[in-house]
C-alpha positions in Angstrom: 0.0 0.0 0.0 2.7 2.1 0.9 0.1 4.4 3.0 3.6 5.3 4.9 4.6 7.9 1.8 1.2 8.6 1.5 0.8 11.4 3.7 3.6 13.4 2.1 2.7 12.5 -1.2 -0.8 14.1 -1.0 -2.6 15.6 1.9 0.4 17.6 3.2 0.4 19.2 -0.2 -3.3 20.1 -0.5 -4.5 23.5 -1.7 -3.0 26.0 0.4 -6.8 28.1 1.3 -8.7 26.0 4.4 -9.9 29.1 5.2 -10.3 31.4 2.4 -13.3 32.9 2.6 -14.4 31.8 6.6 -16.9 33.6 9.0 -15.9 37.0 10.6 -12.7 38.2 9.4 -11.0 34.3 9.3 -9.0 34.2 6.5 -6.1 31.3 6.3 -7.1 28.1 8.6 -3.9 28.7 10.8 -2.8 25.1 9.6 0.4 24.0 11.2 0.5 20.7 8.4 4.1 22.0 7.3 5.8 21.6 10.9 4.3 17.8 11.1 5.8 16.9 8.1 9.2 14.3 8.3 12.5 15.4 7.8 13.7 19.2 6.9 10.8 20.9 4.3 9.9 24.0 2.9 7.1 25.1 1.2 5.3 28.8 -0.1 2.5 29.4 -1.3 -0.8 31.6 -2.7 -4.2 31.8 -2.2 -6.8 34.1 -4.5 -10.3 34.5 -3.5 -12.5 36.1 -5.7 -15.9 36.3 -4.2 -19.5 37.9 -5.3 -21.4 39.6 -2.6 -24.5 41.2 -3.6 -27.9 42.5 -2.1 -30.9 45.2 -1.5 -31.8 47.1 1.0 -34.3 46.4 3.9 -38.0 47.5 3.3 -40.4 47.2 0.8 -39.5 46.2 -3.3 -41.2 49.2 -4.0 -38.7 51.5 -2.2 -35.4 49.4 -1.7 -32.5 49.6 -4.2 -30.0 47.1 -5.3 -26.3 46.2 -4.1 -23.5 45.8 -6.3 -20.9 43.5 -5.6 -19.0 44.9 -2.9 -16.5 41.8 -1.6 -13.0 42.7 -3.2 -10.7 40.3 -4.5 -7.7 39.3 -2.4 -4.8 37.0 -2.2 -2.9 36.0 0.7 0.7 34.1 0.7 1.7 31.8 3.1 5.7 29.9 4.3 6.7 27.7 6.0 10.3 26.1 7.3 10.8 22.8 9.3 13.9 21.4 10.7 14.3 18.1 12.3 17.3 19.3 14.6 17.6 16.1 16.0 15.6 12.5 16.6 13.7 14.2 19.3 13.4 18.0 18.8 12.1 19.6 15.4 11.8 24.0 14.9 9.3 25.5 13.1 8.8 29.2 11.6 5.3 29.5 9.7 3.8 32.8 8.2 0.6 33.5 7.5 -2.3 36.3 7.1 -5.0 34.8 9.3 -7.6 37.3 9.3 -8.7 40.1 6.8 -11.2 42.5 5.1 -11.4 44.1 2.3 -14.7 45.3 1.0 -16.0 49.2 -0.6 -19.7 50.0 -1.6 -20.7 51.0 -4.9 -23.9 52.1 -6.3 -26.9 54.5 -5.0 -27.8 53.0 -1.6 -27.5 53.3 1.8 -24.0 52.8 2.1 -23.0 55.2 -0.2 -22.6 58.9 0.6 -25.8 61.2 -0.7 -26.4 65.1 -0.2 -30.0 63.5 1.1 -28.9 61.3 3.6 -30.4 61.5 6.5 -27.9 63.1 9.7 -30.6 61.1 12.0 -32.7 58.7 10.3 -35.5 58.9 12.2 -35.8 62.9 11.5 -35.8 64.7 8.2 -32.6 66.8 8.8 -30.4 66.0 5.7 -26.3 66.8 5.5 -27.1 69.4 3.3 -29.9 70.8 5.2 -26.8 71.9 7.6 -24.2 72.6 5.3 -22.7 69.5 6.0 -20.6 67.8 2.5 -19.9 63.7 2.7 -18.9 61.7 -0.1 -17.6 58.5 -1.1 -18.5 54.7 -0.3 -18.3 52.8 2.9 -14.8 50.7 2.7 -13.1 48.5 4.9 -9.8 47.0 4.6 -7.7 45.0 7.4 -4.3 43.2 6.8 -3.2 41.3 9.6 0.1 39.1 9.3 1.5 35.8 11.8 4.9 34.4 12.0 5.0 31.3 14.3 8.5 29.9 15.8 7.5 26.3 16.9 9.8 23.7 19.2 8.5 20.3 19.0 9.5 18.0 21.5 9.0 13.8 20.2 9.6 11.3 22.9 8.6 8.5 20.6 8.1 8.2 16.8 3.9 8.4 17.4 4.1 11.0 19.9 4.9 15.2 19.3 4.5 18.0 21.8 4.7 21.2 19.9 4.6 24.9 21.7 6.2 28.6 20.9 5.5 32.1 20.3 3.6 34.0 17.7 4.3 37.7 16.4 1.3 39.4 14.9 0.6 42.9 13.5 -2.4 44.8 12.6 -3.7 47.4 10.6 -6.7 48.8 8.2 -9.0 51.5 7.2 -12.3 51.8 7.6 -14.7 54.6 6.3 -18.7 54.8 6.7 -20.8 56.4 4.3 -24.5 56.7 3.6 -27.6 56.8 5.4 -27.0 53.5 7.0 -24.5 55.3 9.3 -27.1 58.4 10.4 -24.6 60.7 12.3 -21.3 58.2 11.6 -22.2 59.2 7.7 -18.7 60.6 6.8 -16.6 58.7 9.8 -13.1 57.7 9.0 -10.9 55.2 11.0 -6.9 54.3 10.4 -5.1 51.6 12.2 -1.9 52.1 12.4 0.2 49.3 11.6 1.0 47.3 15.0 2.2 45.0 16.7 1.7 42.1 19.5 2.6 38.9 20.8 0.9 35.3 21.7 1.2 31.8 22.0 0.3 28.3 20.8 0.7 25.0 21.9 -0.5 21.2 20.5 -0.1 17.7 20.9 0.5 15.3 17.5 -0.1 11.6 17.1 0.9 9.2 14.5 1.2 6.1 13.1 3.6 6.1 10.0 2.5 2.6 8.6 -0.9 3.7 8.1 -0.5 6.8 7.8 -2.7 7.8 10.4 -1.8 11.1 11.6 -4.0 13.6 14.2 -3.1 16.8 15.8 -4.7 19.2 18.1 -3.5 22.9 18.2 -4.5 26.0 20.4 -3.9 29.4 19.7 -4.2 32.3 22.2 -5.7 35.3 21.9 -3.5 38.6 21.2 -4.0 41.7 22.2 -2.8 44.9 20.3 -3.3 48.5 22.5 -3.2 51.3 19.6 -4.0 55.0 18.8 -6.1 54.6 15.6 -6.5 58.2 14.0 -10.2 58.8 14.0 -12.4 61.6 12.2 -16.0 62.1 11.9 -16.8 64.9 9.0 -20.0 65.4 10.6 -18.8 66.5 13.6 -17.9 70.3 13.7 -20.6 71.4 11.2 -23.6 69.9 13.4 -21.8 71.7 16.4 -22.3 74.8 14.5 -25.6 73.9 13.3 -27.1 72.6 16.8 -28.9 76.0 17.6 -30.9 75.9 13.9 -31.6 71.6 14.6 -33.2 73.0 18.2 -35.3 74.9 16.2 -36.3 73.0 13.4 -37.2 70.2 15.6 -39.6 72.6 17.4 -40.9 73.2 14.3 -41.6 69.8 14.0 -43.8 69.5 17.1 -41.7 67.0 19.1 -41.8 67.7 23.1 -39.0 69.8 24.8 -37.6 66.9 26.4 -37.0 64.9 23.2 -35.4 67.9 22.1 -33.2 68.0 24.8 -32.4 64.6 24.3 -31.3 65.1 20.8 -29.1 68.1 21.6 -27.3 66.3 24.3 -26.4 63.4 22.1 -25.5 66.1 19.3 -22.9 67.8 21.9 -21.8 64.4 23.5 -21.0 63.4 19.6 -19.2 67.4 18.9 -16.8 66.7 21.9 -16.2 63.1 21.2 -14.5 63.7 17.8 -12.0 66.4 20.1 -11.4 63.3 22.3 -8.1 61.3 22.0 -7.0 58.0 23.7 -6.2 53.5 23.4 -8.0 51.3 21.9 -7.8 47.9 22.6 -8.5 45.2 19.7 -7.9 41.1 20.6 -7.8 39.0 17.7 -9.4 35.7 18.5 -8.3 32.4 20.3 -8.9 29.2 18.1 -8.6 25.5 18.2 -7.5 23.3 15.7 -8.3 19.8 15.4 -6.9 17.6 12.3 -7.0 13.8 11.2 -5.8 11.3 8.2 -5.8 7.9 7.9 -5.4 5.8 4.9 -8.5 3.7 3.9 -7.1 1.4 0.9 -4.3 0.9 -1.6 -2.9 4.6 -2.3 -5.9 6.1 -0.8 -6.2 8.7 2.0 -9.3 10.4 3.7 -7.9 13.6 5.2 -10.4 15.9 8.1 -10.2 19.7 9.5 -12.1 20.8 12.5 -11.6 24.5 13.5 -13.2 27.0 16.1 -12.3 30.3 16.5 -13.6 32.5 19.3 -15.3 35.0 17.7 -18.0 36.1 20.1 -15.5 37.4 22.2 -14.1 39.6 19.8 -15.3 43.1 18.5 -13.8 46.6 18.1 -14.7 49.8 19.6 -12.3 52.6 18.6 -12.3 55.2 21.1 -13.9 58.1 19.7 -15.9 56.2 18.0 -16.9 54.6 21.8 -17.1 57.9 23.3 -19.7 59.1 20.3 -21.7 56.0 20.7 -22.3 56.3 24.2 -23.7 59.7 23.5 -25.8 59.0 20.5 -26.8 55.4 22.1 -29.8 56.9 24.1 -31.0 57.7 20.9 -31.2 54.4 19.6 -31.8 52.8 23.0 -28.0 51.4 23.5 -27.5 53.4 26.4 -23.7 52.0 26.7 -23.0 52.6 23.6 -22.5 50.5 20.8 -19.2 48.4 18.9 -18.1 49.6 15.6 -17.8 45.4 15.1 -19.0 42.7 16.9 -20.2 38.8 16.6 -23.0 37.1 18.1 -21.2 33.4 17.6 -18.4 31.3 17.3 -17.4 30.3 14.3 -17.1 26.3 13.4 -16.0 25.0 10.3 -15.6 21.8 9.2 -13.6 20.0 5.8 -13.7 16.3 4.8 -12.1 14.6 2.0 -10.1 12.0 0.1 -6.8 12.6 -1.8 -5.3 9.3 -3.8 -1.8 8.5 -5.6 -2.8 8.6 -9.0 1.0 7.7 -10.2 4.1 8.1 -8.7 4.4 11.7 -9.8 0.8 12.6 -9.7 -1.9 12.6 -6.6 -5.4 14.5 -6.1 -7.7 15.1 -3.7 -11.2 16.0 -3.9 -12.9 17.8 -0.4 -16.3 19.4 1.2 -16.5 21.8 3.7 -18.8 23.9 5.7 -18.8 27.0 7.5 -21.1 27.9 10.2 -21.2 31.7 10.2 -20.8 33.8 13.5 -24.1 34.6 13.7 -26.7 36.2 11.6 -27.6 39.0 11.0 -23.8 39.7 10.7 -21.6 43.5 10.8 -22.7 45.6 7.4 -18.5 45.1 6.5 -18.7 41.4 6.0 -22.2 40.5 5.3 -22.1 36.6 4.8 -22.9 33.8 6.8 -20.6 31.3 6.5 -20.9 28.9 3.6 -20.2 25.2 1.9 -17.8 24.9 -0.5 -16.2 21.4 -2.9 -12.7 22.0 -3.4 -10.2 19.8 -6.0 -6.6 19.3 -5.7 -3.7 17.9 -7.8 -0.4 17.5 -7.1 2.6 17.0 -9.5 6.4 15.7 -8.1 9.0 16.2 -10.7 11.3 13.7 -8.0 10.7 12.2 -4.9 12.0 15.6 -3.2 10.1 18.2 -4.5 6.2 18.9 -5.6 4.0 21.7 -6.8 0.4 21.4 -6.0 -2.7 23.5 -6.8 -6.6 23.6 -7.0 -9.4 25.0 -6.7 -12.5 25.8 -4.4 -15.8 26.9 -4.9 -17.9 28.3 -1.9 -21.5 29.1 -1.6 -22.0 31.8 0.2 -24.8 31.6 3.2 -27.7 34.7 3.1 -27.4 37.4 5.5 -29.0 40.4 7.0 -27.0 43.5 7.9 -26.8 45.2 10.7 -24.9 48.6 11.2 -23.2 48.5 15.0 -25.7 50.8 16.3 -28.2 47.6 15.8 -26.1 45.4 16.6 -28.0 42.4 19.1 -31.1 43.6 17.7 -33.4 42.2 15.0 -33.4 45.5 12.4 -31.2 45.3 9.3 -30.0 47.7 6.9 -29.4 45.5 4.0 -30.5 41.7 3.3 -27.6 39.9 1.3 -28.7 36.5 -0.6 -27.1 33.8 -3.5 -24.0 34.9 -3.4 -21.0 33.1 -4.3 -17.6 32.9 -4.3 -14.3 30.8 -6.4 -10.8 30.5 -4.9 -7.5 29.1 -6.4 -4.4 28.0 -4.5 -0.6 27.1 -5.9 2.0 25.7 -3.3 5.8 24.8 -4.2 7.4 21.9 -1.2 10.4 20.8 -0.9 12.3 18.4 1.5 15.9 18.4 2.3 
């Protein structure tokens, strides 16, 4: 059977995208495949997501408008290095991009800046009405990079302990535009590139002549403290415009304490962009849990379990904080509200079998499924997880070197919308439905 080459001759060389297009802002699958691998190895490689995200707008079909596509394309590399120092002790660096955004509204909607829009959507004050000028899209876009340095410790040939440090930076822009946003129509957001550290640690079982192989890894959570340069447009000109609101809402007959109300969350919001200070963002903890075994002659079935924390995670810049605490009332979130959050954890699941097709070629053919972290979901990712079929082949030139590639393609789940400010609510902003999305992967291995 030779199931003991197996291993190396196909799953280990699978299309380099478990994640690809996860819940939240998951983006690589954190695999650590390349440190279990035998002997000294190194491999790079790409992954390119191009994805289709398109909806409407919540109401009636008489009054909503469409969505264009509004997921950007992305790629993400990935390396890795392993060295068996000795019988016992192997070292590991991996690199990845773990988690991501990148996403910008076109169009006439909601999300995209209008002289009409609305400063508070439940009154008809406009941005013009006060002199106030926004204009653009709402755009996200967050890079985040992970270099891993590994020890693994193996008493026996089935057994290997595995542990070390992880260095992780940050950053990304964010803008809101559009009605969606009410007051945060026009707010701006820049993280600064930096930088933090955390951990990981796993246990790894095998059996060689079978090639059965499991491992279960643990990733902490890091935390980056920052100063993210913050600006919301709309800020100074409804501090000059406060007086002539009082008034208009007069007009309108509302009662003198709702007035009240209003202009206290109006000067809560003016001082709050004048405000400076941290904010704190965690990236999420996560748990890995892989398998193989081989099944028959030159045959492997290969699974990937992963859950990542994300209902612990969510980010509240700090003017941004201070201006939703004031506006909250409003909107009955007294405490104010996240520019992010997730209701769930994310699970996700893939399952497959790879065979030796020859002894220079191998593929593998795989389902997965993604459970979402929670629906409705933040209006700057608006999916809900997804299922996707991937296919893999894999071509070895000699016994010491391969290139592999593939490609997957995911279904997207449906998904309302929610802007923070509803966040834990059951009002939406947008509803997002059939969308889709196609991703390709090329990895180069060697072993030395």
């Amino acid at each position: 059977m030779k199931l003991k080459t197996l291993s190396t001759a196909i799953l280990l060389a699978t299309v380099p995208m478990t994640g690809a297009f996860a819940a939240a802002l998951d983006r690589s699958g954190q695999s650590i495949a390349a440190f279990l691998q035998p002997g000294n190895y190194f491999e790079a490689g790409i992954s390119v997501l191009d994805p289709t995200v398109e909806g409407q707008e919540a109401g009636t079909s008489a009054t909503t408008r469409d969505i264009n596509d509004m997921a950007g394309d992305y790629y993400f590399p990935s390396a890795a290095l392993k060295l068996q120092l000795t019988d016992n002790f192997s070292f590991g660096l991996l690199y990845d991009q773990p988690f991501g955004a990148d996403a910008t509204y076109k169009g006439n909607n909601v999300f995209v800046a209008n002289a009409q829009d609305r400063i508070l959507s439940s009154l008809p004050i406009t941005t013009s009405a006060i002199g106030g000028t926004t204009s653009g899209s709402t755009s996200v876009e967050v890079d985040t990079q992970n270099l891993s340095v590994i020890l693994g410790f193996q008493p026996t040939e089935q057994f290997n302990i595995y542990g070390g440090g992880v260095y992780q930076t940050i950053k990304g822009n964010v803008s809101l535009r559009g009605s969606a946003y009410s007051v945060f129509n026009g707010y701006d957001a820049n993280i600064k590139e930096d930088s933090s550290t955390g951990w990981l640690a796993g246990l790894a079982f095998q059996i060689p002549e079978i090639a059965l192989k499991a491992s279960l890894t643990y990733r902490s959570e890091i935390d980056h403290k920052l100063n993210i340069d913050e600006n919301a447009s709309l800020a100074p000109v409804l501090g000059a415009a406060a007086g002539a609101i009082g008034a208009q809402l007069g007009g309108l007959g509302l009662p003198p304490q709702q007035i009240g109300a209003i202009g206290n969350a109006i000067g809560g919001f003016v001082a709050a962009n004048s405000a400076s200070g941290e904010t704190k963002i965690t990236t999420p903890q996560s748990v890995n849990l892989d398998f193989q075994t081989g099944i028959m002659a030159d045959t492997v079935a290969f699974a990937n379990v992963r859950w990542v924390d994300w209902s612990s995670f969510s980010i509240r810049p700090y003017k941004f904080g201070l201006a939703s605490e004031a506006v909250g009332p409003l909107v009955q979130r007294p405490n104010g509200f996240n520019l992010v959050e997730y209701s769930d954890d994310q699970i996700s699941a893939t399952v497959g079998v790879g065979r030796k097709l020859s002894e220079q070629w191998a593929g593998n053919v795989s389902v997965g499924w993604d459970s979402g972290a929670g629906n409705p979901v933040s209006t700057l990712g608006p999916t809900e997880g997804y299922w996707n079929v991937g296919l893999g082949v894999q071509f070895s030139p000699a016994p010491n070197y391969f290139i592999a590639g593939g490609v997957k393609y995911f279904m997207l789940g449906d998904a309302k919308a929610q802007t923070g400010a509803q966040a834990g609510g059951n009002e939406y902003v947008a509803n997002f439905e059939d969308n889709d999305a196609i991703a390709y992967g090329l990895k180069m291995g060697y072993r030395f």
